[in-house]
C-alpha positions in Angstrom: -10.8 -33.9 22.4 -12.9 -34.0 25.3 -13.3 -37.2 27.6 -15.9 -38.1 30.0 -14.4 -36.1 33.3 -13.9 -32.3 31.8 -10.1 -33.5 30.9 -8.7 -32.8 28.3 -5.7 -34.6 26.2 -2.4 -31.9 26.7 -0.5 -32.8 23.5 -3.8 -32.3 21.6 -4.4 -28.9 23.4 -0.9 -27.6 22.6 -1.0 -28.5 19.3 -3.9 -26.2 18.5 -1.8 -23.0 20.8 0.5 -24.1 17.6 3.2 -25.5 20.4 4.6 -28.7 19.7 8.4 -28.5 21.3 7.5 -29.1 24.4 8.8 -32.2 26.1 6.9 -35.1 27.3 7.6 -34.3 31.1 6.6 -30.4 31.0 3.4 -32.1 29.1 2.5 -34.5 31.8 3.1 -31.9 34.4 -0.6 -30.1 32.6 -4.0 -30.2 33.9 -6.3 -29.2 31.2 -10.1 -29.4 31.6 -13.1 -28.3 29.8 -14.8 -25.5 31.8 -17.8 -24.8 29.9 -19.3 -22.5 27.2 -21.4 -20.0 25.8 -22.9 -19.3 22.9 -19.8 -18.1 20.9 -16.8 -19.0 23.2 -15.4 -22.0 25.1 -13.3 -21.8 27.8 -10.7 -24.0 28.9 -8.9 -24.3 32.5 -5.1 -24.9 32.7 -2.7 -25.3 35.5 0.2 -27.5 36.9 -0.3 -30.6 39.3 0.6 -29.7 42.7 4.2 -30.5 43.8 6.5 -29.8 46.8 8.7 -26.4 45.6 12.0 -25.6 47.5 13.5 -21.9 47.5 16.5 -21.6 44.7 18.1 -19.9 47.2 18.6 -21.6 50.6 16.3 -24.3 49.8 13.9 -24.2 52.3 10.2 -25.2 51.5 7.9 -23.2 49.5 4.6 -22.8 49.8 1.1 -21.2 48.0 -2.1 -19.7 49.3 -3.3 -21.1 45.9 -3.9 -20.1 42.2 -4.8 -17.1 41.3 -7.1 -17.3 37.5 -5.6 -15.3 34.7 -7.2 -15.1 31.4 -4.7 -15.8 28.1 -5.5 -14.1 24.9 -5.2 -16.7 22.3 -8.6 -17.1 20.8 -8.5 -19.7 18.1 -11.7 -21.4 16.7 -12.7 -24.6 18.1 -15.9 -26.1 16.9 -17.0 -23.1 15.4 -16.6 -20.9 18.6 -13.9 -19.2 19.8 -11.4 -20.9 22.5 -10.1 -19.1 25.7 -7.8 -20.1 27.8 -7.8 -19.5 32.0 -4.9 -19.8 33.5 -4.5 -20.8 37.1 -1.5 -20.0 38.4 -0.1 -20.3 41.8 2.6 -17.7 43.4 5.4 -19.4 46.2 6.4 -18.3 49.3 10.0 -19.4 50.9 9.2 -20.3 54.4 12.3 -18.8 55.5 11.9 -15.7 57.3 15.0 -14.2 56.1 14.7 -15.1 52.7 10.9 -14.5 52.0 11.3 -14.3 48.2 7.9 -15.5 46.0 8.4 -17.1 42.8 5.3 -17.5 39.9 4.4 -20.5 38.3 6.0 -20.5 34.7 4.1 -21.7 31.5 6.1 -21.8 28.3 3.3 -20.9 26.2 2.5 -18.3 28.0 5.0 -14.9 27.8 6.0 -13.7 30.9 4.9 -10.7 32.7 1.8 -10.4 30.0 -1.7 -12.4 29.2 -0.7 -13.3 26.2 0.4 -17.0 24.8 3.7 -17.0 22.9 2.3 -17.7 19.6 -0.1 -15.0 19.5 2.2 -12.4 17.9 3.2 -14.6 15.3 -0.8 -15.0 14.6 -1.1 -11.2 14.6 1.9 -10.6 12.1 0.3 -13.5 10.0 -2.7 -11.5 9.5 -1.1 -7.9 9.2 0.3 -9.2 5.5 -3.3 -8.7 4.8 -3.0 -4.9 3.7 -6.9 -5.1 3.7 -7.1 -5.4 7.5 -6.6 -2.4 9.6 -4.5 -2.7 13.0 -7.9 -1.9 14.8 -9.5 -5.1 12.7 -6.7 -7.3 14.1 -6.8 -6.5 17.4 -10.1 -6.6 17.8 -9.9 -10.1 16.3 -7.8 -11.3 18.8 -8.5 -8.8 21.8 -5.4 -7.1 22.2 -4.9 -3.3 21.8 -4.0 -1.7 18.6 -0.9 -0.4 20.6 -0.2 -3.9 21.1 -0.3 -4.7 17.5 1.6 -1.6 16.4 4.4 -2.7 18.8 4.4 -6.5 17.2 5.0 -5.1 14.2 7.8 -3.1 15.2 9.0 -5.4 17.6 9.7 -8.6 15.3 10.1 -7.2 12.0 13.7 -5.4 10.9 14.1 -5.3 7.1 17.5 -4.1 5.1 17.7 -2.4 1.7 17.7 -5.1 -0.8 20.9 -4.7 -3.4 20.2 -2.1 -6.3 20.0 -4.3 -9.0 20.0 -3.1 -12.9 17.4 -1.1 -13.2 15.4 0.5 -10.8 12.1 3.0 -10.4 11.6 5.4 -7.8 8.6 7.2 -7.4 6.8 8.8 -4.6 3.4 8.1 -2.4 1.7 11.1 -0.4 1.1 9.5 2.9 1.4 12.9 5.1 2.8 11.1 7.8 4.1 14.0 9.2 5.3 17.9 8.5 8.3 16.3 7.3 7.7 13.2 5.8 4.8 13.9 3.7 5.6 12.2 0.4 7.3 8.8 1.1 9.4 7.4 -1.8 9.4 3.8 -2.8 12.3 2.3 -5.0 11.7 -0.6 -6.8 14.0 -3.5 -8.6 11.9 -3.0 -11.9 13.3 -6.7 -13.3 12.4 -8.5 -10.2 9.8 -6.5 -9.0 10.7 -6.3 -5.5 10.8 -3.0 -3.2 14.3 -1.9 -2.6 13.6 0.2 -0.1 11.1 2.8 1.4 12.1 6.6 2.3 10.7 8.7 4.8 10.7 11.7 2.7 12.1 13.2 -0.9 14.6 15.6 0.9 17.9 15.5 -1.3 20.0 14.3 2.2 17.9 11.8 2.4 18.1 10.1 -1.4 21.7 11.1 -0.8 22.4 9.0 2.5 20.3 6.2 0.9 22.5 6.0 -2.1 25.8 6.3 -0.3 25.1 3.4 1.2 25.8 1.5 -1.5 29.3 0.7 -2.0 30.6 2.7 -5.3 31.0 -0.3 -7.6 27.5 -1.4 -6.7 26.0 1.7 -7.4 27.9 2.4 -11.1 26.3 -1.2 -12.2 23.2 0.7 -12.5 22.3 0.9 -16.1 19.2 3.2 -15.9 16.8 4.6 -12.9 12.9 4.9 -14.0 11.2 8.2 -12.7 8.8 11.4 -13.2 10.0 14.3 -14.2 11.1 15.2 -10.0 14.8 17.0 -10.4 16.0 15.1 -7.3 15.2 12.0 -9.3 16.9 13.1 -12.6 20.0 14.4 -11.2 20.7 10.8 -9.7 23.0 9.6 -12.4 25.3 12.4 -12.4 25.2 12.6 -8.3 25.6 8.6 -7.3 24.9 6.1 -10.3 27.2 7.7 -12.6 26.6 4.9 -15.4 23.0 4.8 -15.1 20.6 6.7 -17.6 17.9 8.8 -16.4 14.3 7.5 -18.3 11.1 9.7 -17.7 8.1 7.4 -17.5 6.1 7.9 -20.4 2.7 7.6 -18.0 4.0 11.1 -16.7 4.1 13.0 -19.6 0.6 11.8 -21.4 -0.3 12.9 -17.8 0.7 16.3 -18.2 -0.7 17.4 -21.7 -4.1 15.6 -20.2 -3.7 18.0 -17.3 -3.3 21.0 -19.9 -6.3 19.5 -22.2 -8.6 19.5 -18.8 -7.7 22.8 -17.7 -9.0 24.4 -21.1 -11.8 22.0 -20.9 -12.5 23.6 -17.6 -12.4 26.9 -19.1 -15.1 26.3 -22.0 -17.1 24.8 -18.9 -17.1 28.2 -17.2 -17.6 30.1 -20.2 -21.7 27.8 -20.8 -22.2 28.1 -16.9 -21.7 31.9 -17.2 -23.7 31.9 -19.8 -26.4 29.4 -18.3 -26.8 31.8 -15.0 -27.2 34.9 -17.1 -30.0 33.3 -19.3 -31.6 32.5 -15.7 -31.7 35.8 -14.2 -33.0 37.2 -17.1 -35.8 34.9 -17.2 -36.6 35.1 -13.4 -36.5 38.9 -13.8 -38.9 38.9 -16.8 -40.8 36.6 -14.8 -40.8 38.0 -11.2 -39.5 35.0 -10.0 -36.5 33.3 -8.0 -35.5 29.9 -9.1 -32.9 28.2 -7.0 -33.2 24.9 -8.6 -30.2 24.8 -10.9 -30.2 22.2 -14.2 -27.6 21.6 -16.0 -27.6 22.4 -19.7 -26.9 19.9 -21.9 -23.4 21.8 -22.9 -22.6 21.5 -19.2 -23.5 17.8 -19.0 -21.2 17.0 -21.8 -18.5 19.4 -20.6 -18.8 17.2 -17.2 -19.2 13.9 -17.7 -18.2 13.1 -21.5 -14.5 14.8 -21.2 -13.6 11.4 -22.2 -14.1 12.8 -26.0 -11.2 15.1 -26.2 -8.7 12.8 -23.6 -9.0 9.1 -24.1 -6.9 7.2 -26.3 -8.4 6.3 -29.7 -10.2 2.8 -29.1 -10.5 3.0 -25.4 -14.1 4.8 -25.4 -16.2 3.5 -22.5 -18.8 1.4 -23.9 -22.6 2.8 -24.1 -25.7 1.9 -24.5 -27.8 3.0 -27.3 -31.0 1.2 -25.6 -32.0 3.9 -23.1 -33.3 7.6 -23.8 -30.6 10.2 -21.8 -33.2 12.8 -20.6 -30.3 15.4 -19.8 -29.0 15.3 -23.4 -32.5 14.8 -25.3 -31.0 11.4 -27.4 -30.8 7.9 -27.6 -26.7 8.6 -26.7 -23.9 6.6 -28.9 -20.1 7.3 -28.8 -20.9 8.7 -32.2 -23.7 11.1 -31.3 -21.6 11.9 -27.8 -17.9 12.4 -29.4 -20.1 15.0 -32.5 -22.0 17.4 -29.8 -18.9 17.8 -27.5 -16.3 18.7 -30.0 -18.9 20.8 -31.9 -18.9 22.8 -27.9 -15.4 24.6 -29.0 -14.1 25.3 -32.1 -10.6 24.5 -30.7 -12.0 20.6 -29.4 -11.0 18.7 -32.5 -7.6 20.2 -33.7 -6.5 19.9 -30.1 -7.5 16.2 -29.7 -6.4 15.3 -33.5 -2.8 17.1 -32.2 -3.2 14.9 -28.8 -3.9 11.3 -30.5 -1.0 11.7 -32.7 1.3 12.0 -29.5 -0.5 8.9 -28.5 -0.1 7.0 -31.3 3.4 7.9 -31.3 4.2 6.6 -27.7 2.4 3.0 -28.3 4.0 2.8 -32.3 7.7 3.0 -31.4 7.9 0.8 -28.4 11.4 -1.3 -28.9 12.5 1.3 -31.6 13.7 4.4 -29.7 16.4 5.3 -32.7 13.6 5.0 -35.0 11.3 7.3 -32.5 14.0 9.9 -32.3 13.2 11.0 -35.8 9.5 10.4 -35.2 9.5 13.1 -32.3 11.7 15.7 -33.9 9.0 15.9 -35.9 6.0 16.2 -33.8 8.1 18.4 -31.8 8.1 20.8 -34.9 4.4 20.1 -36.0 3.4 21.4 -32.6 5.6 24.4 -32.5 4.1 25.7 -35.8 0.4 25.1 -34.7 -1.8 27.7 -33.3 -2.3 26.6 -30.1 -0.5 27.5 -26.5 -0.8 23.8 -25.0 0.5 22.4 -27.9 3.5 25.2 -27.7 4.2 24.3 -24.2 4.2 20.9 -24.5 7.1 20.9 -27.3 9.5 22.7 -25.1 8.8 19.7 -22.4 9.4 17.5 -25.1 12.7 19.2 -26.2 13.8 19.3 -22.8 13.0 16.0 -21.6 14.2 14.3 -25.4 16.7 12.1 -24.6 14.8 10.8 -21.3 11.5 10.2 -23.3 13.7 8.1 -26.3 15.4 5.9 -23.3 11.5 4.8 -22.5 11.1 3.2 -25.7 13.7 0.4 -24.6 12.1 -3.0 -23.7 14.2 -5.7 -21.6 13.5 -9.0 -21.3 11.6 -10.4 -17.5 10.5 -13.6 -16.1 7.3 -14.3 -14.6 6.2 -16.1 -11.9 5.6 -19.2 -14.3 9.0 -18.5 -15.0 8.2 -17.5 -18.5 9.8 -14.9 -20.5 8.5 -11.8 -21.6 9.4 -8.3 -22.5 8.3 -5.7 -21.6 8.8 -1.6 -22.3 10.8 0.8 -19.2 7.9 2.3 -16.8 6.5 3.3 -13.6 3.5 1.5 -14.8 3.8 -1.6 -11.9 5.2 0.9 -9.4 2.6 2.6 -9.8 0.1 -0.5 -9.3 1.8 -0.7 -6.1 1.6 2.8 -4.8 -2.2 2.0 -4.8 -1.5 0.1 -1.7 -0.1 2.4 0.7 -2.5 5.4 -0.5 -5.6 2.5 0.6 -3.8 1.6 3.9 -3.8 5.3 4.9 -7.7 6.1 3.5 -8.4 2.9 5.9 -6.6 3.1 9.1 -7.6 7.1 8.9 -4.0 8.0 8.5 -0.6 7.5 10.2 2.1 8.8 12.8 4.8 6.4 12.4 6.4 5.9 9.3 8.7 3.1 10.6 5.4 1.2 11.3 4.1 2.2 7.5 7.3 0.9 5.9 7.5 -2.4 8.0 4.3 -3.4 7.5 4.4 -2.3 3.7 8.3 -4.7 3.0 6.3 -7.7 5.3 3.6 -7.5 2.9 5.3 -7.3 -0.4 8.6 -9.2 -0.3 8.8 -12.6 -1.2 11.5 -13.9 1.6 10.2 -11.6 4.2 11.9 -12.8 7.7 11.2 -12.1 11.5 13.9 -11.3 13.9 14.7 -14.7 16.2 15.1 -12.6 19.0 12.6 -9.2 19.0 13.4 -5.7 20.2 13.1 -4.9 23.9 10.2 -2.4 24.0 12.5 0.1 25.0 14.8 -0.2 22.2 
């Protein structure tokens, strides 16, 4: 790239600012020459052959006091170090006394008014798909301000609500953008996978101007809408999608009994460390002695770390090793051994998880047979009215009340992979949630957010497939 007098070869040089519209005359017009290097960077000197410049205006001669050096962020690597570019640039005066007006130098690849090439947003925006890379990262990488990056983002990026589609999920993400926009809601095309559209908030005017947006034969081809158990969710087919059926996830309400199951758990827990601190004040009375070291007793140790027992579903145990003595329970600990001494903690541990593995079993057995599960969950619904037990109680009147939502999950549809392949697959939240994963990381990263506009821009240019940029970007001011 280099020859023998610190020139440089223009076309060669533009094509690595990513520039390669510019016409042979603007080209030849280019002085670029090597001006040296350190250990990581190389700089690079650019400016335009001299030439006689007359005033637009009346046409007198112009003239320059010289260039004055201005540094353009584009660093690219070259050889392994990173190039800059210094621009010299030379400012015109009309000789005319009662004109006087100056005119700058113009270099297309460099925008005007700023010190930055014209490609470099377009490198910025390429890298910002990377949801692993925090704004900070970025502009660091090309050294800009994150401001800078944050306005990029907003700038040349301007995304409309995809159609609704057949089927969609909704769910929402606690981002705590704001007092008001705490939980942002995501709706998703659950056959095609991609994000419909992303709401500031759950208020009801909100999912209602979303909605209304649609025209009213659009929104009645909606044959069912995926979701927890959120009323604002499952009031949406009789408020806007009037042929859609509402479907509870079936993630949701495993999700509750768990949260039942560990809150009892919780309270054998406190019941052995009550227990545990009287046994050691006794002893450090009867022994005229204060010990603040505090060890767990083995009851605790299962109770904490081994809830697995009463929750998991049956052939999902985490695998462990025989091979190595546990000190903190006294055995050689299998899933055997470990499932025995926790449900022998509470008398109430087995029925409850026998009663909770037959709900289970249920939800994985009738998947593509939701007349056929109807039956099935009348029945549990009885068995776990009759039993002894208060979760179990409580759970059946969700289960009544939520019956014809939780039947509707059984149904399977048939999708198409990237390979283009077919599969079915049951109605869920299960890849909405998957993606609600990634704003929840974004946030834990960049230490929070303000904006939400920036948050759901940068969330649609990462995850749709035909993701554009606007041909002409905002004004800052707009």
């Amino acid at each position: 790239m280099y020859d023998f007098d610190n020139k440089l070869d223009v076309k060669q040089f533009l094509s690595l600012l990513g520039i390669t519209s510019l016409s042979g005359d603007v080209q030849d017009d280019l002085i670029v020459s090597y001006a040296g290097e350190s250990d990581t960077k190389i700089y690079i000197d650019v400016e335009r052959r001299l030439k006689s410049m007359y005033c637009p205006n009346c046409f007198s001669k112009m003239y320059s006091k010289g260039p004055i050096t201005r540094s353009v962020k584009h660093p690219i690597l070259q050889n392994g170090k990173l190039l800059f570019i210094r621009l010299k640039q030379r400012k015109y005066r009309c000789t005319n006394q009662e004109c006087n007006i100056y005119l700058n130098e113009e270099f297309n690849f460099v925008e005007k008014y700023k010190q930055t090439s014209v490609m470099l947003p377009y490198m910025i925006l390429a890298d910002m798909k990377d949801l692993s890379l925090t704004c900070a990262a970025v502009a660091r990488r090309y050294h800009v301000s994150d401001t800078y990056v944050h306005s990029i983002m907003l700038r040349f990026l301007d995304f409309k609500p995809l159609p609704l589609g057949d089927i969609i999920s909704i769910d929402e993400v606690f981002l705590d953008i704001d007092y008001q926009n705490r939980y942002v809601v995501v709706i998703r095309n659950f056959i095609t996978s991609d994000i419909i559209e992303i709401l500031p908030n759950r208020n009801d005017d909100t999912i209602r101007d979303f909605f209304r947006s649609y025209s009213y034969e659009e929104r009645i081809n909606v044959k069912y809408i995926i979701s927890d158990m959120y009323k604002s969710y499952l009031y949406l087919s009789k408020k806007y999608l009037y042929n859609a059926s509402s479907i509870i996830d079936s993630f949701h309400v495993i999700q509750i009994l768990e949260k039942s199951l560990r809150k009892y758990i919780d309270e054998v827990k406190k019941r052995y460390q009550k227990k545990l601190d009287e046994e050691r004040r006794q002893n450090n009375y009867q022994t005229n002695k204060n010990y603040k070291s505090k060890k767990d007793s083995v009851e605790l140790v299962l109770l904490k770390r081994h809830a697995w027992v009463l929750l998991c579903k049956p052939g999902n145990e985490p695998n462990i090793s025989s091979k190595h003595y546990s000190r903190q329970l006294g055995i050689y600990p299998t899933i055997e051994k470990i499932q025995k001494m926790f449900l022998d903690l509470d008398p109430m541990f087995k029925p409850l998880k026998e009663l909770k593995d037959k709900y289970l079993n249920f939800n994985d057995e009738y998947v593509s047979k939701p007349e056929e599960a109807k039956e099935a969950l009348r029945e549990l619904i009885d068995e776990y009215k009759s039993s002894n037990y208060k979760i179990y109680k409580e759970f059946a009147k969700l289960l009544t009340k939520y019956f014809n939502q939780i039947i509707q999950s059984f149904i399977v549809v048939k999708r198409e992979n990237k390979d283009y392949e077919i599969f079915y697959q049951r109605l869920s939240n299960g890849p909405h949630e998957g993606f609600n994963r990634k704003p929840k990381d974004m946030k834990r990263m960049a230490r929070g957010y303000s904006n939400f506009e920036f948050v759901r821009n940068r969330l649609l240019w990462s995850s749709r497939k035909d993701a554009s940029i606007l041909a002409v970007p905002k004004s800052h001011k707009k």
